[in-house]
C-alpha positions in Angstrom: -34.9 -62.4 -0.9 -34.6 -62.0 3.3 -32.8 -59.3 4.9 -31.2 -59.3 8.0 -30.3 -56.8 10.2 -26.6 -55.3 9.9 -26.2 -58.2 7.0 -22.4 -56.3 6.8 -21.4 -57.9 10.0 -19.1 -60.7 11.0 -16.6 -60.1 8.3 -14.3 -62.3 8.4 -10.8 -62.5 6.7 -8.5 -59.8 5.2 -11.5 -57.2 4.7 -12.6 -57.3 8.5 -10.0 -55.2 10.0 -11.3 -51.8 11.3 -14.7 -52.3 9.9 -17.1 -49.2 10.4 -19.7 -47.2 9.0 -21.8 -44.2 8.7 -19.2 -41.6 10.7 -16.9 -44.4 11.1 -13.1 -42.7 10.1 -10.8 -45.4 7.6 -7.4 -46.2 8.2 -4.6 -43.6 6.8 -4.1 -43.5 2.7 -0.8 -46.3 2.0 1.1 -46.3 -1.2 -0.6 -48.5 -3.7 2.0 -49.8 -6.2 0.4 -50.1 -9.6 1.0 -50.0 -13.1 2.6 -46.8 -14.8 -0.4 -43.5 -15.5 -2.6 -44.3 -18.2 -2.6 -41.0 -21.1 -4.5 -38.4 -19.4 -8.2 -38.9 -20.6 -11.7 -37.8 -19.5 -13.0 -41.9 -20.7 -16.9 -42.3 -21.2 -18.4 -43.9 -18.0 -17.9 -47.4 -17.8 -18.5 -50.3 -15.2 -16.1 -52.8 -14.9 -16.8 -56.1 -13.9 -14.5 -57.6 -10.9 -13.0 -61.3 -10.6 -12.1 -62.7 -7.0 -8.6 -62.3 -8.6 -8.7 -59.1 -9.5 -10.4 -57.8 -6.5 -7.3 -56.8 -4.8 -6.3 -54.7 -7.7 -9.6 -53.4 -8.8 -11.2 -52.6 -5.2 -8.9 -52.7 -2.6 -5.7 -50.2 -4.1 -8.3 -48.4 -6.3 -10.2 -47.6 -3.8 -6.4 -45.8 -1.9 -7.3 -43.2 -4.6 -11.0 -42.9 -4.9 -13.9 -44.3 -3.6 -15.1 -47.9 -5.1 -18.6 -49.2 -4.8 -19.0 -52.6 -5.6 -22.4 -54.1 -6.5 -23.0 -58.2 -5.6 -25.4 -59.3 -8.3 -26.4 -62.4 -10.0 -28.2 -62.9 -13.1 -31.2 -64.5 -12.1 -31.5 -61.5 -9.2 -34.6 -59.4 -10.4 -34.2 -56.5 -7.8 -30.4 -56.7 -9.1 -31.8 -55.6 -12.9 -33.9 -52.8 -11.1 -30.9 -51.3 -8.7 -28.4 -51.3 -11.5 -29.8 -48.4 -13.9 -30.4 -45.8 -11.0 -27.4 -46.7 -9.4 -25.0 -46.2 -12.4 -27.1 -43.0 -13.3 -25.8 -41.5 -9.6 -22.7 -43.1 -10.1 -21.8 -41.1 -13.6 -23.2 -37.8 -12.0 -20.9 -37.6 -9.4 -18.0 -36.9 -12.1 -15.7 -38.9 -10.7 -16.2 -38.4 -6.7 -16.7 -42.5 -7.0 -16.3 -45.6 -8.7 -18.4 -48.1 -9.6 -17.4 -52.4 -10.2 -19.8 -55.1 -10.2 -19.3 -58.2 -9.0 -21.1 -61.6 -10.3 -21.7 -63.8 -6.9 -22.2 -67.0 -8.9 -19.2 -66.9 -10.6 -17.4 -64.9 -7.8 -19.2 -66.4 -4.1 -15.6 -65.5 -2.3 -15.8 -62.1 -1.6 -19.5 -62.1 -0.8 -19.0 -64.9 1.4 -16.2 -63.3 3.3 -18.1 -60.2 3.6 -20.6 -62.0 5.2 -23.5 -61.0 2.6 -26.8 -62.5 3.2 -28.9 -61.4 0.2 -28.6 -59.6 -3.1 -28.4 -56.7 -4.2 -26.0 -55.8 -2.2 -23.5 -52.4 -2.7 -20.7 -52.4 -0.2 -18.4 -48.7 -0.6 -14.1 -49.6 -0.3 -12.1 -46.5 1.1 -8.2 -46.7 2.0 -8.6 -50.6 1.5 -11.5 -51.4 3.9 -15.1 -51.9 3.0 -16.7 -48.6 5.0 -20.5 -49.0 4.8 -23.5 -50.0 2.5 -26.6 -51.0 2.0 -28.8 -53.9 0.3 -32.2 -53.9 -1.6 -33.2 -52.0 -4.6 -33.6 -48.6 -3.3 -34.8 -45.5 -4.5 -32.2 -43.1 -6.9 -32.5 -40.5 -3.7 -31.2 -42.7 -1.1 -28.1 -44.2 -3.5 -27.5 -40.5 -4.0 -27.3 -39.7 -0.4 -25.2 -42.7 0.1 -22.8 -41.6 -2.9 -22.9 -38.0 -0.8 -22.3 -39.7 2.6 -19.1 -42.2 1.1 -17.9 -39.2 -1.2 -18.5 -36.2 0.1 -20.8 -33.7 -1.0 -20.2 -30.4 -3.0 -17.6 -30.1 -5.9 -15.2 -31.9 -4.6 -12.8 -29.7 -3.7 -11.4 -31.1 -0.5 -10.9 -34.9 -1.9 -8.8 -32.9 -4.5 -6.8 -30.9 -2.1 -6.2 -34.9 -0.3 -5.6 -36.6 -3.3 -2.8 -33.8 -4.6 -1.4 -33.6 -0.7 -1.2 -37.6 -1.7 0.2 -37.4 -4.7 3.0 -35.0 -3.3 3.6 -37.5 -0.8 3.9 -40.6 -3.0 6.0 -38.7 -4.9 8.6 -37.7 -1.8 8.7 -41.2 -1.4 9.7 -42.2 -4.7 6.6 -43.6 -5.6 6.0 -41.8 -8.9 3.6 -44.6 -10.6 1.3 -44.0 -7.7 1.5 -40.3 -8.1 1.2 -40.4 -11.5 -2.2 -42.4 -11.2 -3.2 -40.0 -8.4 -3.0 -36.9 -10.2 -4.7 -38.6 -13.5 -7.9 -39.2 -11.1 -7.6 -35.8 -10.1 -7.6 -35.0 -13.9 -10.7 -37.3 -14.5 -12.5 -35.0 -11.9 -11.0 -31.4 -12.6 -9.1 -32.0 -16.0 -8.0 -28.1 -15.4 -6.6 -28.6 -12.2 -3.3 -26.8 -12.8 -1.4 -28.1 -10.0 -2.4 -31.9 -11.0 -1.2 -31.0 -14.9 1.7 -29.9 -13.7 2.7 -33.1 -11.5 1.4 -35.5 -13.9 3.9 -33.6 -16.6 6.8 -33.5 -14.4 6.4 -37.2 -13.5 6.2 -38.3 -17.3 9.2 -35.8 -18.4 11.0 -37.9 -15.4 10.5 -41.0 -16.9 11.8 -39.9 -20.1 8.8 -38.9 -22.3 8.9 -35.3 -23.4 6.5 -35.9 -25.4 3.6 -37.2 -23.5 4.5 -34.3 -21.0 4.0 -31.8 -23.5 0.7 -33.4 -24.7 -0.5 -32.7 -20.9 0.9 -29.2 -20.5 -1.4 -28.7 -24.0 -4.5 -29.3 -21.8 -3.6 -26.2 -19.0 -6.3 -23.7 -20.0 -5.1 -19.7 -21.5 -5.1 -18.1 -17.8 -3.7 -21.3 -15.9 -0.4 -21.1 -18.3 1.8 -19.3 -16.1 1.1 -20.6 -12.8 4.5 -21.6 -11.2 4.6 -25.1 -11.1 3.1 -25.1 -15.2 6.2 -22.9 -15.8 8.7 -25.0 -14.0 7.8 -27.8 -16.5 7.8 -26.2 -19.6 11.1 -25.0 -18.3 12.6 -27.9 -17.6 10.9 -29.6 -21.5 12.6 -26.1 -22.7 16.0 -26.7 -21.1 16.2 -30.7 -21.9 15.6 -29.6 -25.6 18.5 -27.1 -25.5 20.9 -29.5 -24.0 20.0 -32.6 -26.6 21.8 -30.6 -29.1 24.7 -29.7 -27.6 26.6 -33.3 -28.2 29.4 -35.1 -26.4 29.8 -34.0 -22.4 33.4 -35.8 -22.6 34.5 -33.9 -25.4 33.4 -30.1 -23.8 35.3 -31.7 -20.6 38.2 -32.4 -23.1 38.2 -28.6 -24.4 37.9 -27.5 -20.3 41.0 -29.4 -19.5 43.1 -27.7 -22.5 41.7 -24.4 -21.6 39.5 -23.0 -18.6 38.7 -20.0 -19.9 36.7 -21.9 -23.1 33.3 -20.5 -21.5 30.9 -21.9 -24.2 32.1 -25.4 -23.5 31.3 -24.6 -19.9 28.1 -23.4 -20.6 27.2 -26.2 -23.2 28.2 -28.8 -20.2 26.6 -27.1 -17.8 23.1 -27.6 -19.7 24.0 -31.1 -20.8 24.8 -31.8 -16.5 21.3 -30.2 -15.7 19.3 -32.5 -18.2 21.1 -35.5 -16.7 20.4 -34.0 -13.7 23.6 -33.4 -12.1 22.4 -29.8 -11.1 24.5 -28.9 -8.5 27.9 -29.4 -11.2 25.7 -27.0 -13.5 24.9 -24.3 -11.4 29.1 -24.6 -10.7 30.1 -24.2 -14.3 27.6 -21.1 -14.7 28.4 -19.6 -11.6 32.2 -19.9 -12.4 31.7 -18.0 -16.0 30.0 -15.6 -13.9 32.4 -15.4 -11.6 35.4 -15.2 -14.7 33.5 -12.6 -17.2 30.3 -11.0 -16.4 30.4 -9.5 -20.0 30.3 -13.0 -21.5 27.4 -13.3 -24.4 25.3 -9.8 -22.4 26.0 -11.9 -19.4 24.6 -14.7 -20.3 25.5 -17.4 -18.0 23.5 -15.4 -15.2 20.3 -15.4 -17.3 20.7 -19.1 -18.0 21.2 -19.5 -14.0 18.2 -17.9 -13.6 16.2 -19.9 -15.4 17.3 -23.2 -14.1 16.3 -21.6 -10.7 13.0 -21.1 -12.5 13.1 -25.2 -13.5 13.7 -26.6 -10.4 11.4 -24.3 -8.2 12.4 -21.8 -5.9 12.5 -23.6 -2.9 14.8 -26.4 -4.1 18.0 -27.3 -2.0 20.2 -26.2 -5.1 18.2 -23.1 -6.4 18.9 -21.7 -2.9 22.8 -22.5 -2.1 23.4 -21.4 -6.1 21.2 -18.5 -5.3 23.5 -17.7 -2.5 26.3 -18.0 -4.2 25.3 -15.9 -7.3 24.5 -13.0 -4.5 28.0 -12.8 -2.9 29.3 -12.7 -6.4 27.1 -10.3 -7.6 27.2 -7.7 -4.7 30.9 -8.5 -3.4 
């Protein structure tokens, strides 16, 4: 089994754009669209074996989220049987910092070919969609684990968390919430106490409708993570959709408002019904009006329920800070 020098080169195709290695720098993270989060789960390591169909998928928008190494073997490849156990011993020990696939050349030859691959084995690293360096032979466990360190990073990973949580917070700006969702799971895979990533993961699945996944995340904060701000924005926001599913019929508390504006309960009871459908700027009105009519209402209740919807949707939101406003001027006027 020849080598050749730089057997990486003249890649041809869709993988050969922006092509480099060692302190080469890949192309910016882009939204990967993808299937909806898996339930959060540390799974026993695994290697999965890739098909030139599901390359795409597997490698390329995988490796938008984490790095993926993919191994070239073939059955009949003796160095390929000697690579394989040291490499997927490094692999597992970096915890999640990368991601191993293998892919079989004779059943697969298209990638290889395209990559321009002259011999086997051969371990080519994917990051942000481009194929960023590797190397070919059966090498010692030392070297793999200096190239895991050079594609991955060294350390704990702290700063590929920080990135992939900055990315999450971005997909999810843009409305991409499965890619978000699958983001903070691999941050979860990594750091499953990552506080900031149980939070998002939460929130996204208490989005889509399922309290009850959300809660099984929120289970897995540790004791002294529990009342970090953005875990108790989500168990606010589980505690104030639970309230409003038993309050019944919005049209029928709109009803007893139209036949008589001073019938504060059925204002409150709407106004939590309009903030679990998420009409939060009608809600903070209704409150804000009941504190506006009768401060003594229920111990002045309608302010403490304020409060805490400021408390659900985070104190930097649009809504939290114009109702804030207007809660002050009617408070100190």
């Amino acid at each position: 089994m020849n080598t050749k020098d730089n057997p990486f080169g003249g890649m041809g195709s869709q993988y050969s754009t922006s092509v480099q290695y060692g302190n080469g720098q890949p192309p910016a993270r882009e939204p990967a669209p993808g299937p909806a989060a898996a339930p959060l789960a540390v799974e026993p390591f695994t290697v999965k074996d890739v098909t030139t169909k599901s390359f795409a998928a597997d490698v390329i928008q995988e490796s938008r989220r984490q790095p993926v190494l993919v191994d070239f073997w073939a059955p009949w490849c003796g160095p390929c049987k000697q690579l394989a156990p040291a490499l997927e011993k490094v692999v597992q020990a970096a915890a999640g910092r990368v991601k191993l696939v293998k892919m079989n050349i004779d059943e697969h030859p298209a990638i290889a070919g395209q990559l321009g691959i002259q011999s086997i084995p051969a371990v080519i690293a994917f990051k942000d969609g481009q194929p960023v360096d590797g190397f070919m032979g059966a090498i010692p466990e030392s070297q793999i684990r200096n190239f895991v360190d050079k594609v991955a990073g060294k350390g704990d990973g702290q700063a590929q968390i920080a990135d992939a949580l900055t990315a999450a917070a971005e997909a999810r700006d843009a409305g991409d919430l499965q890619d978000a969702a699958q983001i903070y799971d691999a941050v979860l895979a990594q750091a499953p106490d990552n506080a900031d990533a149980i939070a998002g993961l939460a929130d996204i699945l208490f989005q889509a409708g399922d309290s009850a996944a959300a809660q099984e995340v929120l289970a897995r904060v540790p004791e002294d993570k529990k009342d970090v701000p953005a875990i108790a924005a989500v168990r606010a926001k589980l505690a104030l959709a639970e309230q409003a599913a038993a309050l019944g019929d919005p049209g029928e508390l709109e009803r007893r408002l139209a036949a008589d504006p001073k019938d504060h309960q059925a204002r409150f009871d709407l106004a939590m019904i309009q903030n679990a459908l998420g009409q939060r700027e009608e809600a903070a009105d209704n409150l804000l009006a009941i504190v506006k009519a009768d401060r003594t209402w229920k111990d002045d209740g309608a302010r403490a329920q304020l409060l805490q919807f400021f408390e659900a949707w985070g104190p930097t939101d649009e809504v939290t800070l114009g109702a804030r406003r207007k809660l002050s001027s009617l408070l100190f006027s």
